[in-house]
N, C-alpha and C positions, 0 to 999 in steps of 0.2 A: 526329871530333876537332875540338875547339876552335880556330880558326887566330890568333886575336890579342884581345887587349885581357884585361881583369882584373873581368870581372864578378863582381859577388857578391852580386848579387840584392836589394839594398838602395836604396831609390829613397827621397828624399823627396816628402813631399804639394806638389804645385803645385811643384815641384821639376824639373831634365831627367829626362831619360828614361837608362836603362840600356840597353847593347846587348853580345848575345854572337853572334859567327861562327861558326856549322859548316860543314861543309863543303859541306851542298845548304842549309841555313836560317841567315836570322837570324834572331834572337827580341832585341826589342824591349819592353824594361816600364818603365811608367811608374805612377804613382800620380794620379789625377784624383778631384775628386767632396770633399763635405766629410767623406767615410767613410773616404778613404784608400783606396780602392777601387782594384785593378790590372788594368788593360787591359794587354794583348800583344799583337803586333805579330809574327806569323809571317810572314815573306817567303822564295817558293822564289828560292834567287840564280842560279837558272839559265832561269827561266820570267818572271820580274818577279809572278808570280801570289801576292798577299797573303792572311793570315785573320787575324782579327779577333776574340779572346777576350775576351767581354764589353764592348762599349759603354757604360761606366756610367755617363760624366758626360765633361763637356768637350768637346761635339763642335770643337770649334773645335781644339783643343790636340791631338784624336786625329786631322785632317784635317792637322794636321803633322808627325805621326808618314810619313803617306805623301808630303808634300812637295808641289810644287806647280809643278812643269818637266814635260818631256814623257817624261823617263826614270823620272820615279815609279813605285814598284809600284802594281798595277792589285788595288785591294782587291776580291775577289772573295766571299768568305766571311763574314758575322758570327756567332759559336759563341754564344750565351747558356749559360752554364752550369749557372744553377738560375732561378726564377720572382722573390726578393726585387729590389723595387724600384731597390736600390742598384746592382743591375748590370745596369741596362736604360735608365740616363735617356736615354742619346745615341742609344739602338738606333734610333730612328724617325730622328730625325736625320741619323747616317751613312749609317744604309742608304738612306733617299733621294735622299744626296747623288749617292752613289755606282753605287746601283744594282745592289748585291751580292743573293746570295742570302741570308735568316738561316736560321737551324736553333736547334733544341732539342729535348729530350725531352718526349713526348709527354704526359707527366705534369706538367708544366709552363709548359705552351705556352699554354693559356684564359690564364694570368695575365698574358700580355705584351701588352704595345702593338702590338707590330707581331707577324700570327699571320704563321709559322714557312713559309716557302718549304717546307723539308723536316723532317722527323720525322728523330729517329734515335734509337738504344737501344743495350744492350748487344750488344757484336761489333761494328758497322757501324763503316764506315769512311770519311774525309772525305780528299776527293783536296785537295794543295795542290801546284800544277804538279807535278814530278816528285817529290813526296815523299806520305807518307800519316799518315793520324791515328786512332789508333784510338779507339771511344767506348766505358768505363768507366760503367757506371752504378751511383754510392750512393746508396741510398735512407735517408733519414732525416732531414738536412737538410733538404730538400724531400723529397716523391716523386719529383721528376723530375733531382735534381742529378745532373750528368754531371761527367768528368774527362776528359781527350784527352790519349792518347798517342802521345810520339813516339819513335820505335825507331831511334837513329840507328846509320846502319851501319858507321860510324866513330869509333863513341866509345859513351857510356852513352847509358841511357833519361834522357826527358823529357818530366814528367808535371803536366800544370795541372788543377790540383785543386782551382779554384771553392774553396766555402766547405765543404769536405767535410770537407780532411784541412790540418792549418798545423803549424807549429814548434810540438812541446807538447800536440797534441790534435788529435782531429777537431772538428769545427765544431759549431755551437750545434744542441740540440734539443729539444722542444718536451716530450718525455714519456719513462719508463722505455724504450717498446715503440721509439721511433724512434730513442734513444742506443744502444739494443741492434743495431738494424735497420743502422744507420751504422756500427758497430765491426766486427760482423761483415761487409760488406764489405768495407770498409778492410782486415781482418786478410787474408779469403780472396783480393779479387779485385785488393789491392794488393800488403802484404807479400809471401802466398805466396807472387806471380807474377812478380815483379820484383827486381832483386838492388839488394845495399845503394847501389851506386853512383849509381842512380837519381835524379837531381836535379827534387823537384818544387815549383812556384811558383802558389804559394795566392793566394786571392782577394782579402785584406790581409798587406800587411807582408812581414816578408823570408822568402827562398828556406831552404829546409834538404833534406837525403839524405833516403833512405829509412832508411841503414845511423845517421844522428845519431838517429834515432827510433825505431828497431825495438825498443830495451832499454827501450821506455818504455812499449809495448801494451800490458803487464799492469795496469801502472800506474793507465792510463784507466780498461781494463774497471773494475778494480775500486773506482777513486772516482767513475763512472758519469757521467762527462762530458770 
């Protein structure tokens, strides 16, 4: 369950940051980068143990997100969640500063700056202090684009969905074979499996359900983007 404040998922560019409490996370989003670009900010509020979705720009501004006293969460993780430049300016950056692990999918990993402490794919799972994340893989986007879910056990899912899945559409692609390759995911490994409630926070721009978008998956398929 949610315990306070009125997020709703709307951040401006070089803007503050937004913040929602669960009951074992907070989840932290901001917009950095000249792309509009959303970094989150998962912290376990029981372990101080932080993760880090997408480093895309502003090391400076995402090293505030974790504060700078000796109570700071201890950023342990950086998730990449597809290979495009835009969400990888800071990756080398933070994770130097800091000294995290990164991860991505394997399918996507040659393209980054900094190569991937760990591999992950569909099913695998990323511990964050006392909480877990599961990894989502849509192929289309990229070959290697991920999404990480979080299965709270007090409230709805919640689902960061990289450049995959936004308000209105799945995300951009490149030919017939890979808008095709990307919907059916989306339809099987997101729709089918997850209920309307599900709150998920794409890679630009604001937050939307599952259930504000499920009446609109015909829609896609059939203007093919």
């Amino acid at each position: 369950m949610e315990l306070q404040g009125q997020y709703d998922g709307h951040v401006e560019p070089g803007g503050a940051p937004a913040r929602r409490e669960l009951d074992a996370l907070t989840i932290t989003k901001m917009s950095v980068g000249p792309m509009d670009n959303n970094a989150y900010l998962l912290v376990c509020r029981r372990t101080g143990d932080a993760l880090l979705i997408d480093a895309a720009n502003d090391s400076e501004r995402l090293a505030d997100l974790l504060g700078h006293d000796a109570q700071r969460p201890r950023l342990r993780t950086i998730v990449t969640t597809h290979q495009h430049a835009d969400h990888w300016q800071a990756l080398g950056a933070v994770a130097g500063q800091t000294g995290c692990f990164t991860l991505a999918h394997p399918a996507d990993a040659d393209a980054l700056p900094v190569p991937p402490d760990r591999l992950v794919e569909q099913g695998d799972t990323i511990e964050l202090g006392e909480s877990q994340l599961s990894v989502i893989h849509l192929r289309g986007h990229t070959p290697g684009s991920i999404a990480l879910l979080y299965r709270d056990p007090n409230g709805y899912p919640h689902l960061f969905t990289g450049d995959s899945l936004f308000p209105g559409g799945v995300g951009k692609t490149s030919s017939p074979e890979n808008f095709r390759s990307l919907i059916d995911d989306v339809e099987n490994r997101i729709f089918a499996e997850l209920p309307d409630d599900t709150w998920f926070y794409p890679g630009h721009g604001d937050d939307s359900t599952l259930g504000a978008e499920r009446p609109k998956l015909a829609e896609w398929r059939e203007r093919g983007w």
